[in-house]
PDB file with SEQRES, HELIX, SHEET and CRYST1 records, atoms N, CA, C and O in Angstrom:
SEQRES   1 A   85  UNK UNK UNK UNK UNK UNK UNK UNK UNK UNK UNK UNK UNK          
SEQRES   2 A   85  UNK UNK UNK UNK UNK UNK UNK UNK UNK UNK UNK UNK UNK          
SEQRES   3 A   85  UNK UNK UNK UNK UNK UNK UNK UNK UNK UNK UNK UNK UNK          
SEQRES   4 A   85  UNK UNK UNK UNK UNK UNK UNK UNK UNK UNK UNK UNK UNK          
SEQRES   5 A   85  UNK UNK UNK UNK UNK UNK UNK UNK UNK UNK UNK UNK UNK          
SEQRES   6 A   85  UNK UNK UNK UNK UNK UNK UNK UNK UNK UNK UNK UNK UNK          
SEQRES   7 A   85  UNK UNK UNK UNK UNK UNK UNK                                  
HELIX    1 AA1 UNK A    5  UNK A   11  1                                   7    
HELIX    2 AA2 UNK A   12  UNK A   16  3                                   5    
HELIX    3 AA3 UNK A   18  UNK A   23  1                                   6    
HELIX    4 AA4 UNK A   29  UNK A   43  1                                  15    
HELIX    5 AA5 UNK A   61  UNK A   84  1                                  24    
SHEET    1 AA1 2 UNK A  49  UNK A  51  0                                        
SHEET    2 AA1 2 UNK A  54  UNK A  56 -1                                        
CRYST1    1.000    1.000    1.000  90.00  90.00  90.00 P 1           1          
ATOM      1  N   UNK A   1      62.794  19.652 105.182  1.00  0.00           N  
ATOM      2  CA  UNK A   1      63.418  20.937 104.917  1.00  0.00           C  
ATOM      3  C   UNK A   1      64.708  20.690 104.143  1.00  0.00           C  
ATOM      4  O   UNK A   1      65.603  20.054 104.699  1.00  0.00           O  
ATOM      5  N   UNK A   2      64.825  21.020 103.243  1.00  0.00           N  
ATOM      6  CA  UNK A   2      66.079  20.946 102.453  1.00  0.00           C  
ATOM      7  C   UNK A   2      67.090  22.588 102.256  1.00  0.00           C  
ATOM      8  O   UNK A   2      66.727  23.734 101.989  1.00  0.00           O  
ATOM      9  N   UNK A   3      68.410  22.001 102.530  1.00  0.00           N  
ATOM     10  CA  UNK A   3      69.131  23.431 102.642  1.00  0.00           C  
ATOM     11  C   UNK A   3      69.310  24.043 101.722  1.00  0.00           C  
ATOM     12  O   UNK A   3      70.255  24.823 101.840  1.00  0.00           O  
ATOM     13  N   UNK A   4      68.650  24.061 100.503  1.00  0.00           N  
ATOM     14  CA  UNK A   4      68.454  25.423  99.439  1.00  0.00           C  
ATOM     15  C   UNK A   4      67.414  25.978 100.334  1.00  0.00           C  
ATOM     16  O   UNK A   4      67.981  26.891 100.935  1.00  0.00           O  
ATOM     17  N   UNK A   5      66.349  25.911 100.682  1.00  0.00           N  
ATOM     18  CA  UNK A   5      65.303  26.614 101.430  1.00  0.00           C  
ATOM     19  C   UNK A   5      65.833  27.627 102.083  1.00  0.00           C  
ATOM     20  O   UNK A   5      65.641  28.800 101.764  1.00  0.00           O  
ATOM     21  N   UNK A   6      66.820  27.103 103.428  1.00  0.00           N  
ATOM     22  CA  UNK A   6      67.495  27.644 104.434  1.00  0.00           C  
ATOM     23  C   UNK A   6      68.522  28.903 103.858  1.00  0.00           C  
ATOM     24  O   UNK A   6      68.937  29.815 104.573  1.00  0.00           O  
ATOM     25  N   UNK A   7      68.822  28.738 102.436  1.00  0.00           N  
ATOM     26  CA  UNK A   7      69.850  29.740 101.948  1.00  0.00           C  
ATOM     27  C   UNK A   7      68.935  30.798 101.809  1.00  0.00           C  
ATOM     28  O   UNK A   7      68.984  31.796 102.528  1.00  0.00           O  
ATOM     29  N   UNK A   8      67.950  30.603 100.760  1.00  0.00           N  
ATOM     30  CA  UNK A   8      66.989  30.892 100.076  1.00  0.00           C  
ATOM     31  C   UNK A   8      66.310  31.696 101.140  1.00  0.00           C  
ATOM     32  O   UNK A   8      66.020  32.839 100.785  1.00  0.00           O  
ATOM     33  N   UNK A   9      65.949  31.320 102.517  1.00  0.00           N  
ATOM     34  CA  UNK A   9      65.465  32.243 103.511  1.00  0.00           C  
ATOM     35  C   UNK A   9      66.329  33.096 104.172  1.00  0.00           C  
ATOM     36  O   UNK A   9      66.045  34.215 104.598  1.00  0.00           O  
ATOM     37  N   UNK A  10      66.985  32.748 104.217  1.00  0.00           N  
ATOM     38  CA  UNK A  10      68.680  33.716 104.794  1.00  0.00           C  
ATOM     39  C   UNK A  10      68.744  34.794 103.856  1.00  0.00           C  
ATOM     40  O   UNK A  10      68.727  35.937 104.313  1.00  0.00           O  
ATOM     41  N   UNK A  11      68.803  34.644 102.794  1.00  0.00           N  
ATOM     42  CA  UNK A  11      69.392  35.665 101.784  1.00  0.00           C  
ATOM     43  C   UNK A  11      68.183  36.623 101.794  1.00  0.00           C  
ATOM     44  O   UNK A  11      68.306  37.845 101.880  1.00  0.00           O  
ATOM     45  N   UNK A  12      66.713  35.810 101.676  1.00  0.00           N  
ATOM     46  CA  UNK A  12      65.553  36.800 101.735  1.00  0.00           C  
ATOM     47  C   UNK A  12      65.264  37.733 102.834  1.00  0.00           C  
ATOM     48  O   UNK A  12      64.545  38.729 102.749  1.00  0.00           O  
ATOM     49  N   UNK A  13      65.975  37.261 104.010  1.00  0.00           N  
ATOM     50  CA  UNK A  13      65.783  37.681 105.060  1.00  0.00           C  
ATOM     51  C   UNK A  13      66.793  38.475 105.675  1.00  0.00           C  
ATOM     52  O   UNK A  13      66.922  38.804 106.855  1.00  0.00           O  
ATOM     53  N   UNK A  14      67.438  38.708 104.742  1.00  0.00           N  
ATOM     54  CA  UNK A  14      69.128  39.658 104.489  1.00  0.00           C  
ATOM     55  C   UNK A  14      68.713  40.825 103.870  1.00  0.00           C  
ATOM     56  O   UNK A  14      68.958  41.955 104.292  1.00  0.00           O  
ATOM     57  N   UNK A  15      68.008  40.523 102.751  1.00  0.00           N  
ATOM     58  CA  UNK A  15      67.436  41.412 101.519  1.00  0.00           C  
ATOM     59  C   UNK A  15      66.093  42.331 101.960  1.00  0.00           C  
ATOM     60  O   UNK A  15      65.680  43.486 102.067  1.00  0.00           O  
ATOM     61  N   UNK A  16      65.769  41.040 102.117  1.00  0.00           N  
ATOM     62  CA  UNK A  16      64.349  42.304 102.962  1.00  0.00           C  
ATOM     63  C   UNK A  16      63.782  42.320 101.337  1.00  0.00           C  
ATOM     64  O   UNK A  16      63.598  43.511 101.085  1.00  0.00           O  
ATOM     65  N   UNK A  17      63.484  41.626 100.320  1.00  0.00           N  
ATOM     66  CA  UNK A  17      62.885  42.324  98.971  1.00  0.00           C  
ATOM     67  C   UNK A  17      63.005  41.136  97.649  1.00  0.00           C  
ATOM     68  O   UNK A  17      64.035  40.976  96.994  1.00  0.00           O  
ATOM     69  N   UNK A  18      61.865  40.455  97.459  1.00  0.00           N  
ATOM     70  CA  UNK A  18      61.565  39.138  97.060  1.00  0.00           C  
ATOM     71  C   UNK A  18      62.264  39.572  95.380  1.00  0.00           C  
ATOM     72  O   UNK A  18      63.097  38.874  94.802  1.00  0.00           O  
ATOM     73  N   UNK A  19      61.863  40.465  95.006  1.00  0.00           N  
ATOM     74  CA  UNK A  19      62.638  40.825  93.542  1.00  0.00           C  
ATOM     75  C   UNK A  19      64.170  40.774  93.278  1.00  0.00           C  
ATOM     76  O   UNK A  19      64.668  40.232  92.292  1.00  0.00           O  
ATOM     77  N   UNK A  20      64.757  41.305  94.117  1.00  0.00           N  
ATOM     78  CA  UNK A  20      66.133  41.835  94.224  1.00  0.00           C  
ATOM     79  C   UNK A  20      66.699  40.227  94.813  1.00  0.00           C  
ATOM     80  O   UNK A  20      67.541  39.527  94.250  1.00  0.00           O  
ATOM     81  N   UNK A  21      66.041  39.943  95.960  1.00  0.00           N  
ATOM     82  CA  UNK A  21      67.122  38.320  96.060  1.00  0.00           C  
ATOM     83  C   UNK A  21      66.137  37.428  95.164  1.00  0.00           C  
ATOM     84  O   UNK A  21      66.433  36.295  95.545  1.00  0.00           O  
ATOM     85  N   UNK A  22      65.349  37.312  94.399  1.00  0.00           N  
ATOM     86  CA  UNK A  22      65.434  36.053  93.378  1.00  0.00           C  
ATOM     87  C   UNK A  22      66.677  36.382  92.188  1.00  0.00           C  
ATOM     88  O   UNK A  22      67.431  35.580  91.637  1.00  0.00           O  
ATOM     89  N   UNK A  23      66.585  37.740  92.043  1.00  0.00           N  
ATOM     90  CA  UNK A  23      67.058  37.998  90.923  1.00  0.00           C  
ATOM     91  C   UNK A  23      68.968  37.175  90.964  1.00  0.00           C  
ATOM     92  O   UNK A  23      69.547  36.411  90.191  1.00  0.00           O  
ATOM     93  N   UNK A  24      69.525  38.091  92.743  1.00  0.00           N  
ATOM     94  CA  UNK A  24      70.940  37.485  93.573  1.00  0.00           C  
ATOM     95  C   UNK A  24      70.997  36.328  93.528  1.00  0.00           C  
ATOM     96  O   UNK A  24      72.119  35.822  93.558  1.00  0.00           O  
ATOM     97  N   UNK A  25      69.637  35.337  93.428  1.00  0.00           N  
ATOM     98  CA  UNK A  25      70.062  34.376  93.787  1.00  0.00           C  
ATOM     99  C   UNK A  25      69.798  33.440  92.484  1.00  0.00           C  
ATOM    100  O   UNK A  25      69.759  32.219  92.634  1.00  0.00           O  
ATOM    101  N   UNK A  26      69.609  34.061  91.137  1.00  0.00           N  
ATOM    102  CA  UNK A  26      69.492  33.513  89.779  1.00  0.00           C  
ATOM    103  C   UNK A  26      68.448  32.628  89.506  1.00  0.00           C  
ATOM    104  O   UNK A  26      68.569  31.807  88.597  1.00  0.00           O  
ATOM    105  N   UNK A  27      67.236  32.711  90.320  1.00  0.00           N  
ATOM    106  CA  UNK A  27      66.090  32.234  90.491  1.00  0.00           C  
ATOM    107  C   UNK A  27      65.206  33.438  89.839  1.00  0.00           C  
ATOM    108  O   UNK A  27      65.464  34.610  89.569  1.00  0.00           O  
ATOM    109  N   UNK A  28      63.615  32.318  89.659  1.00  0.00           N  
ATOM    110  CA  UNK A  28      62.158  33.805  89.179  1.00  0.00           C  
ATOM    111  C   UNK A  28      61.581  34.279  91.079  1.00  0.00           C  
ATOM    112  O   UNK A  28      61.627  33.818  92.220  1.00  0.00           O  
ATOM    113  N   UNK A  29      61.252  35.071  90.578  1.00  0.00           N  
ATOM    114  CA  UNK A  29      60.565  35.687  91.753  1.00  0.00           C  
ATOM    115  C   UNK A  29      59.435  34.544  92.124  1.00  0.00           C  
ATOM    116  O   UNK A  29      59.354  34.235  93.313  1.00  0.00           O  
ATOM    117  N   UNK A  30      58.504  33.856  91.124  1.00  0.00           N  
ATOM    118  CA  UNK A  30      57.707  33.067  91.783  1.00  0.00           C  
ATOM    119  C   UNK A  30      58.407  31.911  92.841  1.00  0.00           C  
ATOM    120  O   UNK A  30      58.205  31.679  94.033  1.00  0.00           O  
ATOM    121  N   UNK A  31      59.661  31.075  91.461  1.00  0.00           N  
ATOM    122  CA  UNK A  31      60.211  30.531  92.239  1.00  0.00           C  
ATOM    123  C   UNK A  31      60.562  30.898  94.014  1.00  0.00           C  
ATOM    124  O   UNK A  31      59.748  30.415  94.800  1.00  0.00           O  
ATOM    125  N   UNK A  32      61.243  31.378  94.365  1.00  0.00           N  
ATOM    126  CA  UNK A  32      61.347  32.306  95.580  1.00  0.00           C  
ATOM    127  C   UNK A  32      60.070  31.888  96.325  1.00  0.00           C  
ATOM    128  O   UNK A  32      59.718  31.013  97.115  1.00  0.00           O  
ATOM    129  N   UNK A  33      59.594  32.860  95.736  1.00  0.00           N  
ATOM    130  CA  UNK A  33      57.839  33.085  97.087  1.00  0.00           C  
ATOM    131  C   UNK A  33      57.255  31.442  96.800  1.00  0.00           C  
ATOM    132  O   UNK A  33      56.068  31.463  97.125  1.00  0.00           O  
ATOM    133  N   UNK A  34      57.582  30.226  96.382  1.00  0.00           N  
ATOM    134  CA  UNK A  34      56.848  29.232  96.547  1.00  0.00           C  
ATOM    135  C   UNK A  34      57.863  28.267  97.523  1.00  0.00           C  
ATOM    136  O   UNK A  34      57.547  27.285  98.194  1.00  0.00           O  
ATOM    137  N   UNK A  35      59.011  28.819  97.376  1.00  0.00           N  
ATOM    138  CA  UNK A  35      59.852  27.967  98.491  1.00  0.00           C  
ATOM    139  C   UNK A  35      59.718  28.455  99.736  1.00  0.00           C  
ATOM    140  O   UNK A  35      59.656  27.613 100.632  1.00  0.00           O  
ATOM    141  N   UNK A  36      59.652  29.704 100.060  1.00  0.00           N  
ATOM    142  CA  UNK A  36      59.731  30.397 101.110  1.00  0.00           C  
ATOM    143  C   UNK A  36      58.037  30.210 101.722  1.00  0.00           C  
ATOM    144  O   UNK A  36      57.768  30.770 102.785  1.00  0.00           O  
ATOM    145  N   UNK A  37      56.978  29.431 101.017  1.00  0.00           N  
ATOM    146  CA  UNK A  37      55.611  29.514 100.973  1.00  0.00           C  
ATOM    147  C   UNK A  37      55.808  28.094 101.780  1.00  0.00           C  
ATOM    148  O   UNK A  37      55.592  27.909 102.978  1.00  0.00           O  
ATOM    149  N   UNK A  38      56.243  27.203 100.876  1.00  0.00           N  
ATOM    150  CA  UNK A  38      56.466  25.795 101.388  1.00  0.00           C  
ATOM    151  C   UNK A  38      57.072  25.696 102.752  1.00  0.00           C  
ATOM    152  O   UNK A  38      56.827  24.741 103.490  1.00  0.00           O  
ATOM    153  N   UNK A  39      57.709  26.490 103.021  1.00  0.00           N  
ATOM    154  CA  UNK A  39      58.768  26.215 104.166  1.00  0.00           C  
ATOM    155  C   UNK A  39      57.949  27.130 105.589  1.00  0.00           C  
ATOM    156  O   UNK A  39      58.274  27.009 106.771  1.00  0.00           O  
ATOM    157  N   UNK A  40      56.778  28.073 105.014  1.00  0.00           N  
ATOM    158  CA  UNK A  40      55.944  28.697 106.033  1.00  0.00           C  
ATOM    159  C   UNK A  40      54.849  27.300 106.322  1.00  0.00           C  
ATOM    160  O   UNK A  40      54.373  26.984 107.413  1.00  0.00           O  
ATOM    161  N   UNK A  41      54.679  26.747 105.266  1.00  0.00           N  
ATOM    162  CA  UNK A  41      53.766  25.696 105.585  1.00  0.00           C  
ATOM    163  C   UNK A  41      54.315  24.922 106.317  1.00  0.00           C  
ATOM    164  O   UNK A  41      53.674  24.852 107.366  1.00  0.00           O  
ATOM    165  N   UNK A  42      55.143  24.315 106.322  1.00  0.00           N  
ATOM    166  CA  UNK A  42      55.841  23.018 106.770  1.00  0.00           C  
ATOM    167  C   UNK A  42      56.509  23.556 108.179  1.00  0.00           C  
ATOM    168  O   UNK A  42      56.694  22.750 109.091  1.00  0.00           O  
ATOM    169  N   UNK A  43      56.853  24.892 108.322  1.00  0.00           N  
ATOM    170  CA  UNK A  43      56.730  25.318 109.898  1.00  0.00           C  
ATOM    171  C   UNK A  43      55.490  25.349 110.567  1.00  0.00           C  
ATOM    172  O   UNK A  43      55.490  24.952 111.732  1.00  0.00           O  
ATOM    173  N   UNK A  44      54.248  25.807 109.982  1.00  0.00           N  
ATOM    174  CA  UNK A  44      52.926  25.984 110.776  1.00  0.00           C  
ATOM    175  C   UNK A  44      53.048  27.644 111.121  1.00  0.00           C  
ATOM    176  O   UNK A  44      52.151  28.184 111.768  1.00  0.00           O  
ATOM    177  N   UNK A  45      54.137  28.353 110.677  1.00  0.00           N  
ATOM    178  CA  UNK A  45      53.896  29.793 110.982  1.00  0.00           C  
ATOM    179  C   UNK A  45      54.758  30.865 109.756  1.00  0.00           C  
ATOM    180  O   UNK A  45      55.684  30.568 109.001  1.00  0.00           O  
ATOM    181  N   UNK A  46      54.087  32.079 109.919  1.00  0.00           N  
ATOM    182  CA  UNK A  46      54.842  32.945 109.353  1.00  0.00           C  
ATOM    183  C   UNK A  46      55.999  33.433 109.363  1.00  0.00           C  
ATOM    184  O   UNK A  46      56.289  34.058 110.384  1.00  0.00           O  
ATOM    185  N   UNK A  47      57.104  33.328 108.216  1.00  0.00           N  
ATOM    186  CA  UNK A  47      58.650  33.695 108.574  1.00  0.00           C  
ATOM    187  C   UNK A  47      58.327  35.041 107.881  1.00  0.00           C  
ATOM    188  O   UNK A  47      59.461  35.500 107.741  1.00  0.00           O  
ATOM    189  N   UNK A  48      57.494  35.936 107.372  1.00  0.00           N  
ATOM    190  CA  UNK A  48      57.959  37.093 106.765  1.00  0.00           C  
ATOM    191  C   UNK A  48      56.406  37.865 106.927  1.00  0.00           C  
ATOM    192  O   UNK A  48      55.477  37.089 107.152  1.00  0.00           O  
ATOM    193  N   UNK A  49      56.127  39.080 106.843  1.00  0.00           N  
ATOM    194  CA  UNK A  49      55.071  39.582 106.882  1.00  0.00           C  
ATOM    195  C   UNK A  49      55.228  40.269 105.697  1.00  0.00           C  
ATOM    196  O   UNK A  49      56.332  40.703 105.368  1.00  0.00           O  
ATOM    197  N   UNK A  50      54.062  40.441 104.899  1.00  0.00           N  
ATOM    198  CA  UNK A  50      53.680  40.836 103.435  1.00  0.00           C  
ATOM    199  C   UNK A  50      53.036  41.707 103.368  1.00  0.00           C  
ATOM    200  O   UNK A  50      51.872  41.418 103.645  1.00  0.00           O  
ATOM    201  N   UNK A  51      53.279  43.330 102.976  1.00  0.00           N  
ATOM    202  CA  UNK A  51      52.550  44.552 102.809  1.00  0.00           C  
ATOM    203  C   UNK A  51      53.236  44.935 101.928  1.00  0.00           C  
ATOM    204  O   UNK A  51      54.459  45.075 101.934  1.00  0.00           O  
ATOM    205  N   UNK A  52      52.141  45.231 100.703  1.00  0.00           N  
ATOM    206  CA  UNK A  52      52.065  45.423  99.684  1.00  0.00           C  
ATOM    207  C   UNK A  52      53.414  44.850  98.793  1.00  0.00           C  
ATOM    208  O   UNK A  52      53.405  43.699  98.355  1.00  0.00           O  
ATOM    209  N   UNK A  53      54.382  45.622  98.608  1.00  0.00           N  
ATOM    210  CA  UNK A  53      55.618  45.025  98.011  1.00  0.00           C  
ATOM    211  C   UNK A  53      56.862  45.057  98.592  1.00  0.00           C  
ATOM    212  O   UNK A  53      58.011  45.262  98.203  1.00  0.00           O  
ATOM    213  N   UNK A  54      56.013  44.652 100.211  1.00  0.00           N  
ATOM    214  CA  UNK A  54      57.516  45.482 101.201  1.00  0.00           C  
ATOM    215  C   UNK A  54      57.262  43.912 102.061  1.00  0.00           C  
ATOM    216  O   UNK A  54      56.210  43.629 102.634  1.00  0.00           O  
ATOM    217  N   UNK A  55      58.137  43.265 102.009  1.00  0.00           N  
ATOM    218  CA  UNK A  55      58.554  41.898 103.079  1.00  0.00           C  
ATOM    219  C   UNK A  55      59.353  42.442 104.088  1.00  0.00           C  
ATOM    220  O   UNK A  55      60.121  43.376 103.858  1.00  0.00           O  
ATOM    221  N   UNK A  56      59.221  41.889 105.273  1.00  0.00           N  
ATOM    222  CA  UNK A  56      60.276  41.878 106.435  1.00  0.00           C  
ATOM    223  C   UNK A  56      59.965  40.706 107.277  1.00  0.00           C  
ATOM    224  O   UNK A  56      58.755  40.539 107.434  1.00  0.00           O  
ATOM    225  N   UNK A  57      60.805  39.772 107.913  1.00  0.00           N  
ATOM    226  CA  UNK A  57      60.456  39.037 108.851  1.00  0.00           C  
ATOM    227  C   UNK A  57      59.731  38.897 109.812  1.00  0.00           C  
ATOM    228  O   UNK A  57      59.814  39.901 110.519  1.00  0.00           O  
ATOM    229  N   UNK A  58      59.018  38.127 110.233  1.00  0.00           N  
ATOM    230  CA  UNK A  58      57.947  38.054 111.510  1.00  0.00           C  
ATOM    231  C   UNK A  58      58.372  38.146 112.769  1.00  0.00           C  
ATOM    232  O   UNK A  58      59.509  38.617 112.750  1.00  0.00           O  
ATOM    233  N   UNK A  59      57.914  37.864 114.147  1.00  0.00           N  
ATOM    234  CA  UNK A  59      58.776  37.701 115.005  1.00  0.00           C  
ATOM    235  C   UNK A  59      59.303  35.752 115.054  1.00  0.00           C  
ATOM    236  O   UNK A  59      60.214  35.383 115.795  1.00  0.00           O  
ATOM    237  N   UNK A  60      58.769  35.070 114.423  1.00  0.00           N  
ATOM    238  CA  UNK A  60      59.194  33.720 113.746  1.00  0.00           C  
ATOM    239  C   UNK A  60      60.065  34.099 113.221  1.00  0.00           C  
ATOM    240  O   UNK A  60      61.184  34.131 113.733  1.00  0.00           O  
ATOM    241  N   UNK A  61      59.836  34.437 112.215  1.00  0.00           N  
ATOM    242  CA  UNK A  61      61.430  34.648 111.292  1.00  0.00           C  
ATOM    243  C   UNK A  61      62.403  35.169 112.375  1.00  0.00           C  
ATOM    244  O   UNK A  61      63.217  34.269 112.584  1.00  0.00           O  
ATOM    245  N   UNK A  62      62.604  36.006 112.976  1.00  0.00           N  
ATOM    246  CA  UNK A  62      63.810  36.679 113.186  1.00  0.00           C  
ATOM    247  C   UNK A  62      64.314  35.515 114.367  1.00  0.00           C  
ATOM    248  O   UNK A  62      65.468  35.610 114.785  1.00  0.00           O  
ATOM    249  N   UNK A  63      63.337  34.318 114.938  1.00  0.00           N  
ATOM    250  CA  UNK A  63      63.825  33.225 115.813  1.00  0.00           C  
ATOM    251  C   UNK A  63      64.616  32.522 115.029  1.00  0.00           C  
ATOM    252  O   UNK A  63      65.786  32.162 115.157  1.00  0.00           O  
ATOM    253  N   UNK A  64      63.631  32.334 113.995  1.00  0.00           N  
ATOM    254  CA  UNK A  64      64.395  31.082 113.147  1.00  0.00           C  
ATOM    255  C   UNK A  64      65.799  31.234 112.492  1.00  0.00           C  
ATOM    256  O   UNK A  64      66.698  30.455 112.177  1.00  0.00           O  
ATOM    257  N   UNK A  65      65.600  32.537 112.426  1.00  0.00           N  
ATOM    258  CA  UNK A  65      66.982  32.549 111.456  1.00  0.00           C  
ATOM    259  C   UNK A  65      68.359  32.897 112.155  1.00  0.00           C  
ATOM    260  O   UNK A  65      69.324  33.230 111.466  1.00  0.00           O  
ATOM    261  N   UNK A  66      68.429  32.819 113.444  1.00  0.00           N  
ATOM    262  CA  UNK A  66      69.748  32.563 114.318  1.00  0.00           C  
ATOM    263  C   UNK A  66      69.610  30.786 113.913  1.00  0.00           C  
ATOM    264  O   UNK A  66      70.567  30.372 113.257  1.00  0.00           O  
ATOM    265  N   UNK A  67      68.665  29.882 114.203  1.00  0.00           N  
ATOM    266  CA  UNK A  67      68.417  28.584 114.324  1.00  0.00           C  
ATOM    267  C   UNK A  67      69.283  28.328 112.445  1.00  0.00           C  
ATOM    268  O   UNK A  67      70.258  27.633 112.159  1.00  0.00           O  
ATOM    269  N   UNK A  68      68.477  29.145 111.598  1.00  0.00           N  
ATOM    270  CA  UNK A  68      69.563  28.205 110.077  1.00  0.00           C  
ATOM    271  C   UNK A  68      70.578  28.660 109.813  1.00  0.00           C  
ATOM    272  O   UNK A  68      71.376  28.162 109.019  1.00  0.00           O  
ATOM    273  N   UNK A  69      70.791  30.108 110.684  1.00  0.00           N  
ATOM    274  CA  UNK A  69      72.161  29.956 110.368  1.00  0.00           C  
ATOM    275  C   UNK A  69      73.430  29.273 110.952  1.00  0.00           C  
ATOM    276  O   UNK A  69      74.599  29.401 110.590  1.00  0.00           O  
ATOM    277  N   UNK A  70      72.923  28.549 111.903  1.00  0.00           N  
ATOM    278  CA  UNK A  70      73.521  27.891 112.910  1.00  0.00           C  
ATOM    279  C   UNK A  70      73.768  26.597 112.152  1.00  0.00           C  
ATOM    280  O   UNK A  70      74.896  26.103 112.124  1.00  0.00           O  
ATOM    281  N   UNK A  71      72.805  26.081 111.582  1.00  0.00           N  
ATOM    282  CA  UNK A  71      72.547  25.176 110.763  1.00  0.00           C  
ATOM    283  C   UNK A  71      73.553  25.105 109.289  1.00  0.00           C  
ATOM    284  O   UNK A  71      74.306  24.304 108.736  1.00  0.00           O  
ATOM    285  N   UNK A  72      73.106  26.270 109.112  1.00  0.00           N  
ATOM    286  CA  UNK A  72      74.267  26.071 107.443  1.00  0.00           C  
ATOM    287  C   UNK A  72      76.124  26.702 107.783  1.00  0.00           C  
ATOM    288  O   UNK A  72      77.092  26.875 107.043  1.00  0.00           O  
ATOM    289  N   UNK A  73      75.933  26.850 109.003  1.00  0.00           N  
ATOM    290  CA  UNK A  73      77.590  27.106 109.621  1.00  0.00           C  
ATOM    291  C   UNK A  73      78.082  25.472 109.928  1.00  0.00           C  
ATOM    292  O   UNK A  73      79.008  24.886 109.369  1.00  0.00           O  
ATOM    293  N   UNK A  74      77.381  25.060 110.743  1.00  0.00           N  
ATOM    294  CA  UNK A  74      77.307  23.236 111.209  1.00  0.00           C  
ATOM    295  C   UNK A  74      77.780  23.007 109.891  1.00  0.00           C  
ATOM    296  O   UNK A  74      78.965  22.701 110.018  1.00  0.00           O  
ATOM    297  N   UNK A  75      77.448  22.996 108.620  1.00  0.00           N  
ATOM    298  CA  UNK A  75      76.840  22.347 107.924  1.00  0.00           C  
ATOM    299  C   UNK A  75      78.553  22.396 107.174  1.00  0.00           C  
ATOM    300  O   UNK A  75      79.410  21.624 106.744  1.00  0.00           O  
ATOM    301  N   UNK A  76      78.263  24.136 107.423  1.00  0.00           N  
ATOM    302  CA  UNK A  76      79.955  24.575 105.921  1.00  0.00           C  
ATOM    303  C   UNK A  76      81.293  23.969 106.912  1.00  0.00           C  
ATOM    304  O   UNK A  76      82.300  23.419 106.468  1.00  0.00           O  
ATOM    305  N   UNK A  77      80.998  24.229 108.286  1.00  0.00           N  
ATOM    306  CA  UNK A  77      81.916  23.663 108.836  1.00  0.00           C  
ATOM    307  C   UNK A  77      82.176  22.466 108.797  1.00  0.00           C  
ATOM    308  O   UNK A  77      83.365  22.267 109.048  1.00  0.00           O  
ATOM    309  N   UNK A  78      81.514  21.425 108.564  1.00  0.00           N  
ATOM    310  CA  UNK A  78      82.082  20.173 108.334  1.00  0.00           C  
ATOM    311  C   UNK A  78      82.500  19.371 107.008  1.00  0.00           C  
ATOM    312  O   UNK A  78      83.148  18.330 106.903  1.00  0.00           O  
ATOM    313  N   UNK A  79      81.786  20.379 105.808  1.00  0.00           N  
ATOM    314  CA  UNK A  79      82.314  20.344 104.922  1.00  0.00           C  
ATOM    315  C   UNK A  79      84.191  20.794 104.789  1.00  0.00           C  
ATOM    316  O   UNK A  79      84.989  20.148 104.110  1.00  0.00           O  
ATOM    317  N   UNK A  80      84.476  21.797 105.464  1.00  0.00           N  
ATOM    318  CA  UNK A  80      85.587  22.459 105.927  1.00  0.00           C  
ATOM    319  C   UNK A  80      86.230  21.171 106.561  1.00  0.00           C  
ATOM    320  O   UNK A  80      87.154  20.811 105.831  1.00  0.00           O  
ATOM    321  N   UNK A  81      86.100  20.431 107.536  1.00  0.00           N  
ATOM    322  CA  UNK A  81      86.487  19.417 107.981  1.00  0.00           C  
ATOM    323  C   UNK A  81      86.923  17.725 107.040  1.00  0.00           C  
ATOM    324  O   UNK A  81      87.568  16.677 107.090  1.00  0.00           O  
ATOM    325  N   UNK A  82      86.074  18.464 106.338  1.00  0.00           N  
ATOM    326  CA  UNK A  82      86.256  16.814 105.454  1.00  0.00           C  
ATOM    327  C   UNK A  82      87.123  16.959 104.317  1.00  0.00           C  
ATOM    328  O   UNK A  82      87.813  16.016 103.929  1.00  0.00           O  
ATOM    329  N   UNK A  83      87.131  18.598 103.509  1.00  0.00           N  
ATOM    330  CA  UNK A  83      88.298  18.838 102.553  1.00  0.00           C  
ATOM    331  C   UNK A  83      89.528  18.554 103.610  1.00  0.00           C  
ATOM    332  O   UNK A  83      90.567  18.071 103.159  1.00  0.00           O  
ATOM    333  N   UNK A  84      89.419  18.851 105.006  1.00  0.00           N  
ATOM    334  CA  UNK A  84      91.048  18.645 105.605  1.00  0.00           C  
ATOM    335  C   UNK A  84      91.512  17.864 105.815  1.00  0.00           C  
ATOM    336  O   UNK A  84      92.657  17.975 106.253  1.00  0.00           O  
ATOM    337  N   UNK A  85      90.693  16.061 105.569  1.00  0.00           N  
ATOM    338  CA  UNK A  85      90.939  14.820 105.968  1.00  0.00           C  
ATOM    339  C   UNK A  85      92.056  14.836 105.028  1.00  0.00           C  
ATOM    340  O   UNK A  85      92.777  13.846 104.909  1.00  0.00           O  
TER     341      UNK A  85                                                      
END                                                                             
């Protein structure tokens, strides 16, 4: 799992709308739906449910994503720590 993914699902999962955050996040829309594809694979479950052109999180997703954001706070926070050395 690499932490562009983890942004990349955060923001999608903020947005609620695969057009509008590729666009936020200066990415193509395919791009997007193949990371967020990869990262359903490599969990073994669904982070978003897909009807018609309307995404919203699964009940997976809405676990996981207390879990990365926990993760990319860890993450900014110690970056935060190391500019203060």
């Amino acid at each position: 799992m690499e932490i562009l993914q983890l942004r990349y699902f955060l923001e999608l999962a903020n947005r609620q709308h695969v057009s509008k955050t590729a666009e936020y996040l200066h990415i193509s829309q395919p791009s997007l739906s193949s990371t967020i594809k990869k990262m359903e694979d490599e969990l073994g479950v669904p982070l978003f449910i897909r009807n018609g052109r309307g995404i919203v999180l699964s009940d997976y997703g809405k676990v996981y994503r207390d879990y990365a954001e926990d993760a990319l706070l860890a993450l900014d926070n110690g970056r935060s720590v190391l500019k203060e050395m």
